[in-house]
N, C-alpha and C positions, 0 to 999 in steps of 0.2 A: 466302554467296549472298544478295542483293538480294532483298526481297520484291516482289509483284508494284507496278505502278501501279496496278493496279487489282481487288481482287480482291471479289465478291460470293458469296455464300453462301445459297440457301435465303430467297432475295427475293420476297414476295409484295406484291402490293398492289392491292386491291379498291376498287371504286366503285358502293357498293350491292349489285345483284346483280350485277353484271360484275366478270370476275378478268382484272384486267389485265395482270398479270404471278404465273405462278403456278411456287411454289418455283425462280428461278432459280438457276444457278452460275452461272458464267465468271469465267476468270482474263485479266488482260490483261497480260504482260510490260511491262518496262520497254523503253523506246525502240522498243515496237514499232508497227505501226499495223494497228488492231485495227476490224474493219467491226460493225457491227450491221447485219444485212440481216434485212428481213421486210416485209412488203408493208404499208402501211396499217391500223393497229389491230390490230398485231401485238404491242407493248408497247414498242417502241425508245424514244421518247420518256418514257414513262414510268419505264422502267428509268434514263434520264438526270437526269432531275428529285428520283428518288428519293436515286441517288448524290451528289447534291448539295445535297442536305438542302432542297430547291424543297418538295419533298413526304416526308412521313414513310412510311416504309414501314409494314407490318401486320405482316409477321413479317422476320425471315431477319438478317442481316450482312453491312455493306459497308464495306470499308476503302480509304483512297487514300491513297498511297505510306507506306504501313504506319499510317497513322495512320486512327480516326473522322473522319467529314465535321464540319466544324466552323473555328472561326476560324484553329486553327493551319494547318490545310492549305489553306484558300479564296483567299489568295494566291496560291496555287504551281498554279492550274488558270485556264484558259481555257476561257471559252464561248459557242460559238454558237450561240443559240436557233434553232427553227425559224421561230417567228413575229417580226416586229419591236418589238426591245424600244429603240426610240431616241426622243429627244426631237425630237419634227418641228419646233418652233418654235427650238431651238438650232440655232448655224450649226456647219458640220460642223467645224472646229476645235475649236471649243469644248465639243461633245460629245466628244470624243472626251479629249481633255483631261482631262473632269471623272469620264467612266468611264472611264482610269488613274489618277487622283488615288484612286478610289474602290480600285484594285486597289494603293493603297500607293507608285505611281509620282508624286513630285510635275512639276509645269508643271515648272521647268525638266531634270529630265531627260526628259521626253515629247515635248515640242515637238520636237527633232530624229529624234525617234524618228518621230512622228506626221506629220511634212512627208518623212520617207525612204518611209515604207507611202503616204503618200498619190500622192507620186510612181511608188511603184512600181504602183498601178495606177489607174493614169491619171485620180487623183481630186485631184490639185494645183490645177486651176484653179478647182476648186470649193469649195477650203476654206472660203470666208467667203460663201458660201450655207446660203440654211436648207435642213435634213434637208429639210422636207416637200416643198423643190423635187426633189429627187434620183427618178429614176426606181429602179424598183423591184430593178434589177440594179444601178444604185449604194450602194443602202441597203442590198444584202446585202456588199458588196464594204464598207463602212463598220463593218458590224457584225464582220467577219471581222477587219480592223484591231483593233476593241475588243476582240475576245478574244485576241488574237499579241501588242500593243504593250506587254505590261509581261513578254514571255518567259518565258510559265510552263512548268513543267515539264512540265504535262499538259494538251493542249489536246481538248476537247470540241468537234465540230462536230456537229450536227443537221441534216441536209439541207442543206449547206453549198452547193452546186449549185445550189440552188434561184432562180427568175430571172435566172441569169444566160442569154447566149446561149453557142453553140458555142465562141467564141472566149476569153470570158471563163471557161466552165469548164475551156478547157487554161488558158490561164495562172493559175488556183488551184490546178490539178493540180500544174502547176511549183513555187508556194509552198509547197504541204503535204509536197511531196516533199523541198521543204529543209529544213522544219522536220524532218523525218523523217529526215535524214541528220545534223543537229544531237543526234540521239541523244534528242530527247523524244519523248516516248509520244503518238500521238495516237488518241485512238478515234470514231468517226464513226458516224451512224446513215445508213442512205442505203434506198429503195425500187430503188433502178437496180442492178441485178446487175454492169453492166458496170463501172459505179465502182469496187465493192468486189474485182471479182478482178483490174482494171487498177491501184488502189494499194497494197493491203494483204498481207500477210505471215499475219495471222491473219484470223480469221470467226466470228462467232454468227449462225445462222439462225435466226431466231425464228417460230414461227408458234402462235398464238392464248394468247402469254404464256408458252410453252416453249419451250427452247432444241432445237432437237433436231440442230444439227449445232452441236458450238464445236470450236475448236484452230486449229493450225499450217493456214493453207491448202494446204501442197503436202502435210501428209498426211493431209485433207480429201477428198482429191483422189486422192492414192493408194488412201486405203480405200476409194472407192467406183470405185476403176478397176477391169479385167477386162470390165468388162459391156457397155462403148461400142465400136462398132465403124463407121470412116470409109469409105465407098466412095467411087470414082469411075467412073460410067460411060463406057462408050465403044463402041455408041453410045451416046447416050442418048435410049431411045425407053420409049413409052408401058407398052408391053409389059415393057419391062427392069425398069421402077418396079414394075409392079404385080406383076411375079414377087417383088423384093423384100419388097413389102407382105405379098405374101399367105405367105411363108416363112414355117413356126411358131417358128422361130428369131429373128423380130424383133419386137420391144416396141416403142417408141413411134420413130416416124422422123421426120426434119427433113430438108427437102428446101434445097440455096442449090445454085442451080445446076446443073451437071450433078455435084454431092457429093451425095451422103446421110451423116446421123449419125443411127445409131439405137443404141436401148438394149436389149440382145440379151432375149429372156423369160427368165423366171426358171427356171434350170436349166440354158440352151441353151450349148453349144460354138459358137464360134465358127468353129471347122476346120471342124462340121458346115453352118451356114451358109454358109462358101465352097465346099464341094463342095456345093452344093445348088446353088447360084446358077450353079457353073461347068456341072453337067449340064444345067441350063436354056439353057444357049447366053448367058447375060447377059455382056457384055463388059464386063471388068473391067482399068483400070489402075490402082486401087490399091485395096487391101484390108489394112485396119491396123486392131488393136487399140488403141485413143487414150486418153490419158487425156482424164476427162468436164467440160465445160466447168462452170462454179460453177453456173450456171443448170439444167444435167439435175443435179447434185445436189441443188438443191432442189426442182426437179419431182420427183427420188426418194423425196425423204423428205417432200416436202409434199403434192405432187401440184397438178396442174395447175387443181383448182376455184379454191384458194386465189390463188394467180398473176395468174387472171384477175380476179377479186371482188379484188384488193388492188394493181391496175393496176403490180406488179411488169413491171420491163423488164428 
């Protein structure tokens, strides 16, 4: 058996009095694609910088593809900072060029490498401009080339989303999803909930430097199911809501339409909640036990202060 791509142990690491990351785990399989989700100064980034020897850690253990962080393994990893690490006065060829020359890739095997990524997203006509002309969803879409064009095994992104528009984050989605079927590992740090349960297989929820959900996301997802439950009203009037609301059987509700998803209270049957709703007269065409979407999991285990203070979506 393969050890993991990624595996940390009992990770801290302080900045003064602030404990930025305190005692992590996570393991990250191989070829799998593995989210870091947690809102804003939750520790994602710093747990990134750590494993990559950016920053030393204070206590714990962290190995990639079975080895220490170090010159043997720095080749075989890909990464995408969150902030911009490019030369704005170099034209985009030529950076790019010069960080795969730096990841071991010389000029002539990159250049066809480097004119294939740059065609493929829509940054060919701009090769022989300077970085600092490029608008700011080009220079993430530049930097994302930098860390894929020398095809390492284990690609790091950090808010890899970030500046682009709508259009541009499907089509990254579409790339990472191929590197992901090409069987390497990619792990990602992302604030947007919807990213990490729309690409990823695995999950670490991070909140204020602890991990408090990691593993398999579909059994993420199973352990915390039982407790969500979907309605559909019909009608759906004011009254029908507020009997929902007010039922001691329901914890927290989300209204989209004429749906509700709520998170049943702690203890309550579910049966008992539809026979409640049904002697109330509420008109009901659907009534189902759901599994909970990644977002009420970590409203369950973080709670909703965090969420909003860490502008998580």
């Amino acid at each position: 058996m393969s050890s993991p791509a990624i595996e940390i142990r009992g990770l801290r690491k302080e900045y003064g009095n602030t404990i930025a990351v305190d005692g992590l785990d996570l393991v990250v399989p191989r070829g799998s694609m593995y989210a870091l989700l947690g809102p804003n100064g939750s520790g994602k980034t710093t747990t990134i910088r750590t494993l990559l020897r950016i920053q030393a850690p204070d206590a714990g253990e962290v190995r990639v593809l079975g080895l220490e962080p170090g010159p043997e393994v720095r080749d075989r990893i890909g990464y995408l900072p969150e902030e911009r690490g490019l030369y704005p006065r170099m034209k985009v060829r030529e950076v790019l060029t010069f960080l795969a020359e730096l990841k071991g890739l010389p000029p002539r095997a990159s250049r066809p490498r480097i004119d294939a990524w740059l065609e493929r997203v829509d940054l060919a006509e701009r090769a022989d401009d300077r970085v600092q002309g490029l608008s700011k969803g080009m220079q993430q879409k530049l930097q994302f080339i930098a860390a894929v064009v020398h095809e390492p095994e284990v690609v790091i992104l950090d808010e890899p989303f970030s500046g682009l528009d709508p259009i541009n984050q499907q089509a990254l989605r579409e790339i990472v999803g191929e590197i992901r079927r090409s069987e390497r590992t990619i792990l990602f740090s992302t604030h947007i909930i919807e990213h990490a349960e729309r690409l990823c297989d695995h999950v670490c929820i991070l909140s204020r430097g602890r991990a408090v959900v990691e593993g398999e996301l579909a059994r993420v997802k199973r352990e915390h199911g039982g407790r969500h439950v979907g309605l559909t009203l019909d009608p759906w009037t004011p009254q029908a809501v507020a009997a929902v609301r007010a039922a001691p059987e329901s914890g927290r509700i989300r209204e989209d339409g004429h749906a509700i998803e709520l998170t049943l209270a702690e203890g309550a049957d579910p049966r008992a909640l539809l026979s409640r709703l049904v002697h109330a007269g509420v008109g009901l065409v659907r009534f189902e036990v759901v599994e909970p979407s990644l977002q009420q999991v970590f409203i369950d285990r973080v709670g909703t202060r965090e969420l909003d203070e860490g502008a998580l979506v």
